[in-house]
MILUMGU-481333 format. One record per residue (C-alpha): x, y, z; residue in three letters. Coordinates in steps of 0.1 Angstrom, whole numbers, plus 2048, in hexadecimal, padded with zeros to 3 digits. Example, Ala and Ser with C-alpha at 12.3 -4.5 7.8 and 13.67 -1.06 7.14 Angstrom:
BEGIN
px->87B	py->7D3	pz->84E	type->Ala $
px->889	py->7F5	pz->847	type->Ser $
//
This chain:
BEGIN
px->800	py->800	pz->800	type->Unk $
px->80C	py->820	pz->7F9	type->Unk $
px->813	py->838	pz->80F	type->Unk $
px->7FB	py->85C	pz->819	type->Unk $
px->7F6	py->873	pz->803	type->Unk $
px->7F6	py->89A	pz->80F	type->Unk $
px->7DD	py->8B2	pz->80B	type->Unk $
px->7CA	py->8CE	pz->819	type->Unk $
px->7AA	py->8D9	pz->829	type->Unk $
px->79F	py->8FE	pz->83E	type->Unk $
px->7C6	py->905	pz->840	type->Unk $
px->7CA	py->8E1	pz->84E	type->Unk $
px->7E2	py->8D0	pz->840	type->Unk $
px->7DA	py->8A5	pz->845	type->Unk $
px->7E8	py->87F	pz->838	type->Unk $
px->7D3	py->86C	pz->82A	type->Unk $
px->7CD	py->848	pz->823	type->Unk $
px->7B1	py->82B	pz->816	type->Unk $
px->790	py->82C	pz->805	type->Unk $
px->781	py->851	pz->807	type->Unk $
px->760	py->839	pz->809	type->Unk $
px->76A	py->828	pz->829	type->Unk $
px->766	py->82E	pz->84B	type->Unk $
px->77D	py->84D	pz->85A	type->Unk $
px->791	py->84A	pz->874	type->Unk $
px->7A6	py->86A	pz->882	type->Unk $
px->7C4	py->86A	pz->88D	type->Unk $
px->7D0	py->887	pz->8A3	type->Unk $
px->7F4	py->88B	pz->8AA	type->Unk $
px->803	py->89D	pz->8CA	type->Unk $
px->81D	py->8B5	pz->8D3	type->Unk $
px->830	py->8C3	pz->8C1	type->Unk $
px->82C	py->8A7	pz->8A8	type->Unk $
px->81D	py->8AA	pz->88B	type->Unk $
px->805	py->890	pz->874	type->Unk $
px->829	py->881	pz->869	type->Unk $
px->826	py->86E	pz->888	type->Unk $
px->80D	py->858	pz->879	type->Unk $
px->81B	py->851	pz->857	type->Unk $
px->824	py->82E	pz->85D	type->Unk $
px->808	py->826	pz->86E	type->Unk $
px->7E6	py->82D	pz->860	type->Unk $
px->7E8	py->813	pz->846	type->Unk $
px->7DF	py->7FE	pz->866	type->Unk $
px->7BF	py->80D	pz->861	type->Unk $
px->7BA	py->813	pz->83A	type->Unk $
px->7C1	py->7E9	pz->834	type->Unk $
px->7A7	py->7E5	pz->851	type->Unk $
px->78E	py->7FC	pz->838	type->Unk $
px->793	py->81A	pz->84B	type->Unk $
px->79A	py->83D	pz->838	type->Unk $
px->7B8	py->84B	pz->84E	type->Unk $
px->7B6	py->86D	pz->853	type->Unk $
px->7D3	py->882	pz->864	type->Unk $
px->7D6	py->8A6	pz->868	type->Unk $
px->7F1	py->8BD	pz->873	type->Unk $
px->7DF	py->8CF	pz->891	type->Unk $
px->7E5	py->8F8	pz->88A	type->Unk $
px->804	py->904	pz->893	type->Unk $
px->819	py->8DE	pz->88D	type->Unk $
px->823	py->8CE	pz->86F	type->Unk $
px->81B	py->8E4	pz->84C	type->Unk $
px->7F9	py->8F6	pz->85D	type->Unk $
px->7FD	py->918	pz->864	type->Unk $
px->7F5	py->923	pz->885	type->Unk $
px->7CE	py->92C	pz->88A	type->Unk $
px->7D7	py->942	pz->8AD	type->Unk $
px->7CD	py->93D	pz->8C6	type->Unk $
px->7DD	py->91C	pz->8CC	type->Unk $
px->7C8	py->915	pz->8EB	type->Unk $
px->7BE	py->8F0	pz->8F3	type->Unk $
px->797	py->8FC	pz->8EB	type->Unk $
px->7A1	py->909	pz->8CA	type->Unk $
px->7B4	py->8EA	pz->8C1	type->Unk $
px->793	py->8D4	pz->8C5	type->Unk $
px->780	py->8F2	pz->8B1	type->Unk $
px->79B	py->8EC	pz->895	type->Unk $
px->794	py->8C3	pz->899	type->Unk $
px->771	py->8C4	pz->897	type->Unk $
px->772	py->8E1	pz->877	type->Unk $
px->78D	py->8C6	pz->865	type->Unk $
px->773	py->8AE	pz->86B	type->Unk $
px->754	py->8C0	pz->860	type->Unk $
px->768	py->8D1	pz->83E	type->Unk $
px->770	py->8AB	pz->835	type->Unk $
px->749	py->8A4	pz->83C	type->Unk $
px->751	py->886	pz->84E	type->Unk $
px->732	py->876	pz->868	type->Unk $
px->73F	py->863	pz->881	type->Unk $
px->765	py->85A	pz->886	type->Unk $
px->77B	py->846	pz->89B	type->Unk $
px->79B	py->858	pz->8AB	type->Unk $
px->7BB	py->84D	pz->8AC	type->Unk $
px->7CD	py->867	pz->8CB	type->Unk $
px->7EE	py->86C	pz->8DB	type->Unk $
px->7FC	py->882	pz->8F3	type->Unk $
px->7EB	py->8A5	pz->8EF	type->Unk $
px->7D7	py->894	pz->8D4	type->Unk $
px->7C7	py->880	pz->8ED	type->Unk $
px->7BF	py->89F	pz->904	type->Unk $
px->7AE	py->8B3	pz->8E3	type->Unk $
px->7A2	py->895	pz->8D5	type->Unk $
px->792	py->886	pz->8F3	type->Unk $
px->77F	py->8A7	pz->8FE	type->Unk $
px->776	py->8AB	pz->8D9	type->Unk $
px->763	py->883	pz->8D9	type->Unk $
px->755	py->888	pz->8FD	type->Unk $
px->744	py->8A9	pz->8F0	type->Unk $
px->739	py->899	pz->8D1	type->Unk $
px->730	py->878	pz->8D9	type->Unk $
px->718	py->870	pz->8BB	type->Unk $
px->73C	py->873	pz->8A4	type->Unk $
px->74B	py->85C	pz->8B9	type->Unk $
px->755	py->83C	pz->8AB	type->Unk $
px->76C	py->829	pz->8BB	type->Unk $
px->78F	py->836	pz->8CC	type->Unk $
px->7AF	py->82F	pz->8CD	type->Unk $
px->7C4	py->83C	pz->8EB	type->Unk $
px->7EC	py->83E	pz->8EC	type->Unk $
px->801	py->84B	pz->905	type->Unk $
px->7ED	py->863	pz->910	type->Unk $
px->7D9	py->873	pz->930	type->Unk $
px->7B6	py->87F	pz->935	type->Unk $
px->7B5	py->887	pz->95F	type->Unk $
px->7AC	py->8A4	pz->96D	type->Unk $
px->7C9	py->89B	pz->983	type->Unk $
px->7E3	py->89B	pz->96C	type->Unk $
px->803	py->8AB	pz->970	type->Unk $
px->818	py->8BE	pz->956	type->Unk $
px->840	py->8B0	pz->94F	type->Unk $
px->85C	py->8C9	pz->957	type->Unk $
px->85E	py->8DB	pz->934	type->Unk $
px->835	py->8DE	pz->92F	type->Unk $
px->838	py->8EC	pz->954	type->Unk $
px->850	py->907	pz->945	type->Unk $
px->83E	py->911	pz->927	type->Unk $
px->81F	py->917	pz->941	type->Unk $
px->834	py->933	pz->956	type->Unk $
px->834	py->954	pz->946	type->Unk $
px->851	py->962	pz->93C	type->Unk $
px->864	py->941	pz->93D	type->Unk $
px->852	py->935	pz->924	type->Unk $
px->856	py->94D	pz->910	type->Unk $
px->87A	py->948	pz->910	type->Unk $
px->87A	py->924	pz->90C	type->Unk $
px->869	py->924	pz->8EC	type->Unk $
px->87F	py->940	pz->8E1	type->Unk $
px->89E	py->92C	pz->8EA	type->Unk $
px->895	py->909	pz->8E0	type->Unk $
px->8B0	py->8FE	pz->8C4	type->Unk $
px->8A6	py->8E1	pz->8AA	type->Unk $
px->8C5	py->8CE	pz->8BD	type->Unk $
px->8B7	py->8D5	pz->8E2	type->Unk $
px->890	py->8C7	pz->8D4	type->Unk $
px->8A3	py->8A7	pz->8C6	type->Unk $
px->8B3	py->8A6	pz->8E8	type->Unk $
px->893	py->8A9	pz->8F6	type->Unk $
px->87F	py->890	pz->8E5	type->Unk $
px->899	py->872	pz->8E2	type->Unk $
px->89B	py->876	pz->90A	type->Unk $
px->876	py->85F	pz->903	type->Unk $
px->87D	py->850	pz->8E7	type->Unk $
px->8A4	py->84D	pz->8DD	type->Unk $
px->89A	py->83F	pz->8BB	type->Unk $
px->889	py->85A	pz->8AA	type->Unk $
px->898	py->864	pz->885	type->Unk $
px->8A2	py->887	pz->87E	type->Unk $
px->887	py->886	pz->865	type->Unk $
px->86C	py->887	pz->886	type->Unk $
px->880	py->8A1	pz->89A	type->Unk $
px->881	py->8B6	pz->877	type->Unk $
px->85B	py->8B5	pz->876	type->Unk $
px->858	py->8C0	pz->899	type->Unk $
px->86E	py->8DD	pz->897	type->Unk $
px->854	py->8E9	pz->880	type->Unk $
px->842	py->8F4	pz->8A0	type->Unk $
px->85C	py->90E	pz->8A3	type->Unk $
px->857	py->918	pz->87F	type->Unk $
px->84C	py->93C	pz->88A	type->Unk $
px->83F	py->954	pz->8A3	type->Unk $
px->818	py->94C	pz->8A4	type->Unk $
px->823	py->927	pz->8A5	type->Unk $
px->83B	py->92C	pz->8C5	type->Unk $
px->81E	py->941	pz->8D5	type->Unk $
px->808	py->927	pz->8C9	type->Unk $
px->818	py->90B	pz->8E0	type->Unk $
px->818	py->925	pz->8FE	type->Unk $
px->7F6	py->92B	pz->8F9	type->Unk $
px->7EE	py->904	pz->8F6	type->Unk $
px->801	py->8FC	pz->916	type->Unk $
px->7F7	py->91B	pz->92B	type->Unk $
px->7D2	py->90C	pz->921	type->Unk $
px->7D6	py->8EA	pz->92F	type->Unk $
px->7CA	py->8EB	pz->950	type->Unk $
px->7BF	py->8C7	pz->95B	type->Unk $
px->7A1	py->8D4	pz->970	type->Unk $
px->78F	py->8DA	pz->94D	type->Unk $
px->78E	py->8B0	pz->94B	type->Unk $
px->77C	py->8B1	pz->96C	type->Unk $
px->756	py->8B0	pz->959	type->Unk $
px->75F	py->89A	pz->944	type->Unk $
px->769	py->87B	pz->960	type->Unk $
px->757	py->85E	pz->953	type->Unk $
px->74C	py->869	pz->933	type->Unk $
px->767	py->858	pz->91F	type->Unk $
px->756	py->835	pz->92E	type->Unk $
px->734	py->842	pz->925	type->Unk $
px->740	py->849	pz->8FE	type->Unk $
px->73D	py->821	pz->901	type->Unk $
px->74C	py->81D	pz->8E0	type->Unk $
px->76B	py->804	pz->8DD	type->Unk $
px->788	py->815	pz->8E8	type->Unk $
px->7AD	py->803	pz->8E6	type->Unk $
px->7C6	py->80D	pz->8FD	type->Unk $
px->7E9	py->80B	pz->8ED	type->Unk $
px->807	py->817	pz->8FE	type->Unk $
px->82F	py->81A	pz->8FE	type->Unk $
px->838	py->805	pz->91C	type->Unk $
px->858	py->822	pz->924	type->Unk $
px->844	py->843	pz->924	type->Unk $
px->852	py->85C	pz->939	type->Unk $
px->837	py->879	pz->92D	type->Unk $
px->818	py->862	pz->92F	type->Unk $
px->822	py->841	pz->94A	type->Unk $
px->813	py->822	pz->943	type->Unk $
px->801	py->823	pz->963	type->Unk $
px->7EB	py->83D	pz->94E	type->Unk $
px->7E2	py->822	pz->936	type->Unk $
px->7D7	py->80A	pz->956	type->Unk $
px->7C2	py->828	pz->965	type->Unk $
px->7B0	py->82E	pz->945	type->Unk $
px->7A5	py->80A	pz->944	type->Unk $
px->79A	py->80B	pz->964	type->Unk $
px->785	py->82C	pz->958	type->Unk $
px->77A	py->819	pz->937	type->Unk $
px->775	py->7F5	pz->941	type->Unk $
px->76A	py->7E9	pz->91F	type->Unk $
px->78C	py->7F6	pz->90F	type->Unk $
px->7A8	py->7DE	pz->900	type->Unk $
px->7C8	py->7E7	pz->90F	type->Unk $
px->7ED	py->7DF	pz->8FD	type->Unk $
px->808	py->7EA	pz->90D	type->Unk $
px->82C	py->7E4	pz->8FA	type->Unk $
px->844	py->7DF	pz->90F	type->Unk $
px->862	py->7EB	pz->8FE	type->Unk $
px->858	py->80B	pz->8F1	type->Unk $
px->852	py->82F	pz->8FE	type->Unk $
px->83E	py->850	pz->8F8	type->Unk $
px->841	py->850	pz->8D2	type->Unk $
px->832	py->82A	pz->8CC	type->Unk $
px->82A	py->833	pz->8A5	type->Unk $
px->84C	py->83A	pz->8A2	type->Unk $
px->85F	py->821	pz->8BB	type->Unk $
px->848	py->803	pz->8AD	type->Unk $
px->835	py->808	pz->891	type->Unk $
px->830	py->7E8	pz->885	type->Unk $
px->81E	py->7DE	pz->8A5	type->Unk $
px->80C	py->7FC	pz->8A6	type->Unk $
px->7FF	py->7F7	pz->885	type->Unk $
px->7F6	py->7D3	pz->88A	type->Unk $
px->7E3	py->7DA	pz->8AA	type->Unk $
px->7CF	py->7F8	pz->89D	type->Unk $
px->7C2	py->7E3	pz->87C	type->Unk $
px->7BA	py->7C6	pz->895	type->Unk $
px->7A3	py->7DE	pz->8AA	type->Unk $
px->793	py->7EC	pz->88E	type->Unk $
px->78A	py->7CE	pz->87A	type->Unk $
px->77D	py->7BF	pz->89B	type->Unk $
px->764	py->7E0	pz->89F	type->Unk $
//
């Protein structure tokens, strides 16, 4: 199968892959990644007879930034991708801050929802920012951190998780730093993510009662694999897969298993 083809939609640039006639299934990258995260992947879902969809959220990959770059405007922009493709119903594919705009985008839109698929993420009103999302909340300091950040020091930063990613990944990432509006852009996404906003929805990610999968990198240190218990606990009906081996990035660490287990899911649903 070849590989996905690039296009464009409302500024949005997106992947795409499979039948335009098939189901669609959404898959929402997180920070600062970019849809290029998925590229080995979604054929999992387009030989299950899925159309894989993957956009770059505002502000990452090749979309301009849309400012603000709050966490509500990002699941404004997902739901406008969704409704200029004139897709119904969808199943999501999240990770990392892709799960926290994705997830609040399917509990507030539950007759879209078709299934999900959740890796290494969080959804707790509990949760707890990492050192260098703690920074960019504090004014002034964060300010100067995105100011600062060198394409060497974000390589540095993201093979700390995951030691094998390709300068091809950490090239599409820097794209984050690409200007001014998309530096302010992750300010504005961070200094947005309080956790106490998850407290209405406790519970509501159960209540979706769609199938939900579980998959997760065994060696996270943004997103632990206790997470990935918890949320089982929270969705008791949910598959959980937990690979051992691998950490934050698990499309990129192991695709091939990633792959495998997402077009097992979805041809069982």
């Amino acid at each position: 199968m070849l590989g996905p083809r690039l296009a464009e939609v409302g500024g949005v640039a997106y992947r795409e892959l499979g039948d335009p006639d098939d189901r669609p299934i959404i898959f929402v990258h997180g920070y600062p990644e970019s849809s290029y995260i998925w590229r080995n992947v979604m054929a999992g879902a387009a030989e299950a007879g899925w159309r894989a969809l993957a956009p770059d959220l505002p502000g990452f990959g090749d979309s301009d930034a849309q400012p603000p770059g709050t966490w509500e405007h990002q699941i404004e922009h997902l739901e406008r991708f969704r409704a200029d493709l004139g897709l119904g119903p969808v199943a999501l594919v999240v990770h990392d801050w892709g799960g926290l705009i994705g997830l609040r985008w399917a509990c507030d839109n539950p007759e879209l929802v078709r299934a999900l698929v959740i890796s290494n993420s969080g959804f707790f009103p509990e949760g707890r920012w990492h050192d260098f999302a703690a920074a960019l909340r504090r004014p002034d300091e964060g300010e100067q951190l995105v100011e600062s950040v060198t394409r060497e020091m974000l390589a540095a930063f993201l093979r700390q998780a995951s030691p094998e990613l390709g300068d091809d990944v950490i090239d599409e990432s820097w794209k984050a730093w690409g200007d001014a509006d998309r530096r302010r852009g992750q300010l504005e996404l961070y200094r947005s993510g309080d956790f106490e906003k998850l407290e209405p929805y406790r519970g509501k990610l159960a209540g979706l009662g769609v199938p939900t999968l579980l998959l997760w990198g065994g060696r996270d240190q943004f997103a632990p694999v206790g997470g990935a218990y918890r949320l089982n606990k929270q969705i008791p009906h949910a598959e959980l897969v937990v690979v051992d081996d691998a950490g934050h990035f698990l499309a990129e660490e192991a695709p091939e298993r990633f792959r495998e287990e997402l077009s097992g899911f979805l041809r069982r649903i």
